[in-house]
C-alpha positions as CSV (number, residue, x, y, z in Angstrom):
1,X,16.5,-44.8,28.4
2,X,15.8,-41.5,26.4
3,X,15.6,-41.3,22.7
4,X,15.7,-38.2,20.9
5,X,14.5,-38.3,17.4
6,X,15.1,-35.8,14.6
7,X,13.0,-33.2,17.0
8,X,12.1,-29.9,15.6
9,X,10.2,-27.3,17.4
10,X,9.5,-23.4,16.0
11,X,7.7,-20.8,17.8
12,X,6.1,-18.5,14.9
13,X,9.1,-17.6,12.5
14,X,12.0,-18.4,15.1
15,X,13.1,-21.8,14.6
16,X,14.0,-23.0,18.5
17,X,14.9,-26.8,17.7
18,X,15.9,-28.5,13.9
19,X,16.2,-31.9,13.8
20,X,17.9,-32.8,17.0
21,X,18.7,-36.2,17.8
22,X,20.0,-37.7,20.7
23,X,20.6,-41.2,23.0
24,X,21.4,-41.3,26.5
25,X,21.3,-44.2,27.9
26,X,20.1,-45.6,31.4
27,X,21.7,-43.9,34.9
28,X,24.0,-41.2,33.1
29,X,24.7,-37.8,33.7
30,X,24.3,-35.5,30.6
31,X,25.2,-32.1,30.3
32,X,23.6,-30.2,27.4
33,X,25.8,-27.0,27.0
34,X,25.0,-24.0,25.3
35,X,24.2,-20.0,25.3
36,X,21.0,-18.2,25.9
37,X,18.6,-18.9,23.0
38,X,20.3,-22.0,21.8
39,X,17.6,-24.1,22.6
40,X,17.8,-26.2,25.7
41,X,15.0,-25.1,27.7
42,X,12.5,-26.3,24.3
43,X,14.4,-29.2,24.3
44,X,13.9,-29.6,28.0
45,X,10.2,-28.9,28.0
46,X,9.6,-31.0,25.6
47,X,11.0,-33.6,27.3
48,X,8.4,-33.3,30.4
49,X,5.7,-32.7,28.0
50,X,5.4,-29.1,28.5
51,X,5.5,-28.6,24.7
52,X,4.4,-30.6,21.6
53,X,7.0,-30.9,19.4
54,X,6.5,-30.1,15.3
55,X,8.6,-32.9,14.1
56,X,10.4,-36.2,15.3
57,X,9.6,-37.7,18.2
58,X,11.1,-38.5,22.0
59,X,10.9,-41.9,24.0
60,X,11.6,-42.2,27.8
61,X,11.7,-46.1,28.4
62,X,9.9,-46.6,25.2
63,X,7.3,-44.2,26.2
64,X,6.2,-41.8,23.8
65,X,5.6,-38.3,25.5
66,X,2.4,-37.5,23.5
67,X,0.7,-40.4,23.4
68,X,1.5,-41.3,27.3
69,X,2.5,-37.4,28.6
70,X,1.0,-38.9,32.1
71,X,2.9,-42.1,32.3
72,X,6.3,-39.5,31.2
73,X,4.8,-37.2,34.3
74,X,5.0,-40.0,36.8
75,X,8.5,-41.0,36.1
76,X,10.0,-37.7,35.6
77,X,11.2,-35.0,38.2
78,X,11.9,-31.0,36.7
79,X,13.6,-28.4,38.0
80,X,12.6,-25.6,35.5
81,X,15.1,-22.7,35.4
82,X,13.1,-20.0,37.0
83,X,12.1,-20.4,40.7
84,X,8.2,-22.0,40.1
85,X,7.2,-23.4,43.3
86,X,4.5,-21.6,45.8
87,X,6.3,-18.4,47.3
88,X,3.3,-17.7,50.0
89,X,3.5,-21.9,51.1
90,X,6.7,-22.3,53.9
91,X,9.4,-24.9,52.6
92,X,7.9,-27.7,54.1
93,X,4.6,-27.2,52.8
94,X,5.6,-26.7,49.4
95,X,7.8,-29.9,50.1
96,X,4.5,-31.7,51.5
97,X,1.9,-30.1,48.2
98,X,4.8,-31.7,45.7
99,X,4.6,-34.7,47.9
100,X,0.9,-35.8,47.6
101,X,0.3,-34.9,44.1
102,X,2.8,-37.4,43.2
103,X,0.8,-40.1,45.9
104,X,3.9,-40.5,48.1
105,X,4.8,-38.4,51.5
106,X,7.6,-36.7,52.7
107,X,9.1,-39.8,54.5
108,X,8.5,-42.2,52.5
109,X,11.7,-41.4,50.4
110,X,13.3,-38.6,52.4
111,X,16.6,-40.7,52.3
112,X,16.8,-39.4,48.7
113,X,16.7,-36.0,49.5
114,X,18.3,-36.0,53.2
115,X,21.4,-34.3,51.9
116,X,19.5,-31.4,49.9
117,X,16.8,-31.3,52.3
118,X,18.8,-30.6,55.9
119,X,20.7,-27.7,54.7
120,X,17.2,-25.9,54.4
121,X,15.5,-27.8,57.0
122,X,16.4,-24.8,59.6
123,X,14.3,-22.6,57.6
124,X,11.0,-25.3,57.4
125,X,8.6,-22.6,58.4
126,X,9.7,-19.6,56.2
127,X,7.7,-18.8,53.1
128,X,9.6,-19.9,49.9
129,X,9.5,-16.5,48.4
130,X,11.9,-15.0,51.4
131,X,14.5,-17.9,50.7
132,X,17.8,-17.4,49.1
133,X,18.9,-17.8,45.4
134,X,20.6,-21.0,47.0
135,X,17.8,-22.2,49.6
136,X,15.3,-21.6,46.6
137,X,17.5,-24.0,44.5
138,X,17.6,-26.5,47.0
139,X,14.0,-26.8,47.6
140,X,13.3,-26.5,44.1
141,X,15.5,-30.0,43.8
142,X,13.9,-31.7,46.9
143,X,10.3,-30.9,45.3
144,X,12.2,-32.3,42.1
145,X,12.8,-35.9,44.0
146,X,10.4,-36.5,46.4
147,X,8.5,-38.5,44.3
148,X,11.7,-40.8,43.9
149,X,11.7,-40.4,39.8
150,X,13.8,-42.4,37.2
151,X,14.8,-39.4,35.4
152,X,15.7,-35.7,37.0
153,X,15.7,-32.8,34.2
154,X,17.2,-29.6,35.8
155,X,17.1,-26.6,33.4
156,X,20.2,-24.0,34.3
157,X,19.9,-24.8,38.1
158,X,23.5,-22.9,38.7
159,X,22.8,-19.9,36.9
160,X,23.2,-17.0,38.9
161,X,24.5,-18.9,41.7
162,X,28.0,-18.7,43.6
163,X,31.1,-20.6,43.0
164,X,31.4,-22.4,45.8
165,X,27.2,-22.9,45.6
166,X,28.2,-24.7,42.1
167,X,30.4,-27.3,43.3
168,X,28.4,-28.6,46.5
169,X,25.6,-28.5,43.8
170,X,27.1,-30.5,41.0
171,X,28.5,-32.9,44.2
172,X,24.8,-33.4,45.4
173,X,23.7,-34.8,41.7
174,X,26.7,-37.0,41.7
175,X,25.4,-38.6,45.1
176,X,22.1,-38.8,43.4
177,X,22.9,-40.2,40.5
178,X,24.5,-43.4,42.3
179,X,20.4,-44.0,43.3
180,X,20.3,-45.3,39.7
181,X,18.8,-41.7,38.8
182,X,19.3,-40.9,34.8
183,X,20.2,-36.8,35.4
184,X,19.8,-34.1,32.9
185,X,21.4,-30.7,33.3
186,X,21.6,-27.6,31.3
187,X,24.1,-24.8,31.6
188,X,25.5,-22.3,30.1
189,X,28.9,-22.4,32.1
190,X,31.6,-24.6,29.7
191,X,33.3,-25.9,32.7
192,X,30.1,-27.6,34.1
193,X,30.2,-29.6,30.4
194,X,33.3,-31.1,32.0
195,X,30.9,-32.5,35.1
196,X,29.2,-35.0,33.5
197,X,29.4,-38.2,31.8
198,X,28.6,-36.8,28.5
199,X,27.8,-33.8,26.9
200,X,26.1,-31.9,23.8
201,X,26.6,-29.0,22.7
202,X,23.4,-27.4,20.9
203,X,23.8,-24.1,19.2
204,X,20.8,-22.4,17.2
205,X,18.6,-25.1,17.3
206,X,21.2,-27.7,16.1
207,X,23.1,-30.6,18.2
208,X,26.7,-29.7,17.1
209,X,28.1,-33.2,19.2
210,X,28.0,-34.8,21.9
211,X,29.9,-37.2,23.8
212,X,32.2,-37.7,26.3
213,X,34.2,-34.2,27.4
214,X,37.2,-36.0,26.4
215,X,36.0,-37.0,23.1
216,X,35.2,-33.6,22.4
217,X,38.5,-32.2,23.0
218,X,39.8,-34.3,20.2
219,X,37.9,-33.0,18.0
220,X,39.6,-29.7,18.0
221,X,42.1,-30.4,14.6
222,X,44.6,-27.7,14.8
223,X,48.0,-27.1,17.6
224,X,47.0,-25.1,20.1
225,X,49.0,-22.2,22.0
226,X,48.3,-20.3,25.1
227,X,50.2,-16.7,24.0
228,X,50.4,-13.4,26.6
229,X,51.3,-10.2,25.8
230,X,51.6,-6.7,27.4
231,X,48.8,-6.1,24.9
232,X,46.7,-8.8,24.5
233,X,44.2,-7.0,22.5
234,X,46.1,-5.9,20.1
235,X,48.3,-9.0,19.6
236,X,44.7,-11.0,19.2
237,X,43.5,-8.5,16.5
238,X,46.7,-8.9,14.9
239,X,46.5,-13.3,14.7
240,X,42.8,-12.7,13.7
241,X,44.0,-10.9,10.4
242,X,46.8,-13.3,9.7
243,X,46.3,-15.6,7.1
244,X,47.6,-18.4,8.5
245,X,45.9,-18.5,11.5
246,X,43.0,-21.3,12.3
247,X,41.3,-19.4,15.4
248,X,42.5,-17.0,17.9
249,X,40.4,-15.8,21.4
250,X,40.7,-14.4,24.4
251,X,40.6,-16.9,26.8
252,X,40.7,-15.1,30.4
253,X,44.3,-13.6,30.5
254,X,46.1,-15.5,27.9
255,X,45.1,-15.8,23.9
256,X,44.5,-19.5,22.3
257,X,46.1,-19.1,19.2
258,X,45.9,-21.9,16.5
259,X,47.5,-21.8,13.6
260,X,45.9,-23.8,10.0
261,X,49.0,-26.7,10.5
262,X,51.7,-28.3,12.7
263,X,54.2,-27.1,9.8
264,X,53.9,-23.6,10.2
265,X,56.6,-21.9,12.1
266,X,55.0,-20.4,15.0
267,X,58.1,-19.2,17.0
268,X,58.7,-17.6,13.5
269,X,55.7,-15.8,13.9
270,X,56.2,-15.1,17.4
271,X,59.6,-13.6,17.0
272,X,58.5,-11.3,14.4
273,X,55.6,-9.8,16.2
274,X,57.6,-9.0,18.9
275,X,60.5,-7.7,17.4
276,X,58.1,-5.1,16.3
277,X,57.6,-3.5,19.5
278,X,54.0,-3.4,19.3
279,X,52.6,-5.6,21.7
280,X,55.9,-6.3,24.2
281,X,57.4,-9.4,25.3
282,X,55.6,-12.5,24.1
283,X,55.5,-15.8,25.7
284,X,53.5,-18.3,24.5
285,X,53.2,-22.4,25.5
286,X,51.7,-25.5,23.6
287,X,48.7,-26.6,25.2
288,X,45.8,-29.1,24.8
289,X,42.4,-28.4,23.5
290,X,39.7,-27.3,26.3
291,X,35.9,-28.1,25.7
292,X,35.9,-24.1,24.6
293,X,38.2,-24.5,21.9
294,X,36.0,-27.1,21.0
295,X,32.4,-25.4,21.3
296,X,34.0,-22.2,19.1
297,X,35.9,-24.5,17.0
298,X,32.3,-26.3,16.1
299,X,30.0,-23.1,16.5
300,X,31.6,-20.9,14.0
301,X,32.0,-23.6,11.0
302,X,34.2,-26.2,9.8
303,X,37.1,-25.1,7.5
């Protein structure tokens, strides 16, 4: 469906994109993951022929988006990730506008965006600008579908919104996806890389990996151990100096510690540190790989 080939993209002397390449396929649900500057909003607006790329090329269908940017228009539906429809038109005129410049009407396909569409409906005659960060987002993603497209490219729709907001959300593209809809998402939050069929993670420019959130797990190579302490701070400055330790973070409450190999005696270690009285008790636990571990394991080199 989409092909992604060795794309580059620089903006003066900042390099935004080098040689990214990238498949997906017909009906799936990526997730490109990655933090502020990484690149995904180029790679995004590239896509819908917002941009010109420097190098490589994309395909949607077999449809190069230079030469044919208006036959890429037609079939595509964007949700940039600022709030960029008309703030002085109500929600159901900026509905209606999005409507007839893509030659279709309001309820012609309104069974796509039914579900989006009626939580918001209530507020039909209120001027966009006066919505909520979550009403905004909803309207943005009716205006997004109303022209039924074959491909939906949503740039950071969650950001800044609620938990709960984040899970009827991510629900909602779910529903839409099973309309045969191929669904593009960026995020910064690691556990919406979990949400989708597959995932990349891009980071300064470069596609580290992708593929399927399990596949990515495995690609974490060392044991892995969730370890608490009375001092967590301290005990995590004290694995990062260690020589034989592989990675060590704070993960929330608890410290994922990996150590360089399965031989090495980690309750050794353990013991030791806490018979020191430095940090307090210790408990630690094996666990398995998140996409985190994974994303820093990939971000900060390869040993």
């Amino acid at each position: 469906m989409i092909t992604i080939r060795e794309v580059s993209k620089s903006f003066g002397t900042t390099q935004a994109l080098s040689g990214v390449s990238l498949e997906i396929p017909r009906g799936e649900l990526f997730v490109l993951i990655g933090p502020d500057g990484a690149g995904k909003s180029t790679l995004f607006r590239l896509l819908v022929t917002l941009l010109l790329p420097d190098g490589g090329g994309i395909t949607v269908k077999g449809i190069d988006v230079v030469k044919d940017f208006r036959k890429i228009r037609r079939i595509m539906g964007y949700m940039p990730g600022t709030f960029s429809l008309y703030p002085d038109l109500t929600v159901e005129e900026n509905l209606q506008f999005y409507a007839r410049i893509f030659g279709t009407s309001v309820q012609e396909n309104y069974d796509l965006i039914r579900e989006v569409y009626e939580q918001i409906a209530p507020f039909a005659d209120r001027p966009a600008g006066k919505l909520s960060g979550g009403m905004k987002q909803k309207l943005a993603l009716s205006c997004a579908l109303i022209h039924r497209p074959e491909v939906l490219v949503l740039d950071e729709p969650t950001t800044g919104v609620d938990a709960a907001s984040r899970t009827e959300f991510w629900g909602m593209l779910k529903r839409i996806q099973q309309e045969g809809i191929t669904i593009l998402v960026s995020t910064a939050y690691m556990d919406e890389a979990a949400r989708g069929d597959r995932a990349g993670f891009l980071f300064n420019g470069h596609l580290l990996h992708s593929g399927t959130p399990e596949e990515i797990r495995r690609i974490y190579p060392y044991p892995l151990y969730a370890c608490r302490s009375e001092d967590n701070y301290r005990l995590l400055e004290t694995l990062r100096r260690d020589p034989s330790t592989a990675a060590a973070m704070l993960y929330g409450k608890t410290i994922h510690y990996s150590p360089r190999t399965k031989e090495q005696p980690v309750e050794e270690l353990m013991t030791q540190l806490e018979a020191s009285g430095r940090y307090g008790r210790i408990r630690y636990e094996p666990i398995p790989p998140t996409l985190e571990d994974s994303f820093a394991y990939l971000s900060t080199g390869r040993d």
